[in-house]
Steps between C-alpha positions, in 0.01 A plus 500: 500500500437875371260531204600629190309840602701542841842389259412813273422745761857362700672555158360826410596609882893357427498699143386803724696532753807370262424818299471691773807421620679545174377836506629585803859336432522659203407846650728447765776453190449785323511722803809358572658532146348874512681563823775346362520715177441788691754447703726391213440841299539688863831363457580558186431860454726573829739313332423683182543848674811447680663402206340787264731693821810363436463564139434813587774516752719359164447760261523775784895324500540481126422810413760695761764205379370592111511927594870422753630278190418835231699763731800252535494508130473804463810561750698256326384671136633849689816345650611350166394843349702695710787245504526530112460909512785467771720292254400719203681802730774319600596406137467888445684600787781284370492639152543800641773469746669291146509854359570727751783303602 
């Protein structure tokens, strides 16, 4: 049987190398969780920048649909200009044609 010294000395080795090896799990997991948030953020700021590119790629589109929608308005504000100035002269024309006939 071990005396009570030798039991102390066993116990204080366990605690020892049980805290040692806590240590190094422990280490072990927070390099791995670092690599793994690196890695994590890695990803998202690629993800982050290609889509900040298709925004980009977005507004490039909206803004020649926004500037192409203003000139078809525009035509169409001419057109129904010129369509009205047109009927405006034919009404004249008539009138006129009324009384020289």
């Amino acid at each position: 049987m071990l005396e009570q010294k030798d039991l102390d000395m066993l116990k204080n080795m366990m605690e020892t190398v049980m805290k040692t090896t806590e240590e190094s799990i422990l280490m072990k997991v927070d390099e791995k969780l670092l690599k793994s948030e690196t890695l994590v953020l890695g990803e998202i700021e690629r993800t982050r920048s290609y889509l900040e590119k298709q925004i980009e790629k977005v507004q490039k589109n909206m803004d020649e649909l926004n500037q192409y929608y203003r000139i078809t308005k525009l035509e169409a504000d001419n057109t129904a200009l010129w369509l009205r100035l047109i009927d405006g002269l034919s009404k004249r024309v008539e009138e006129l044609e009324k009384k020289t006939a």
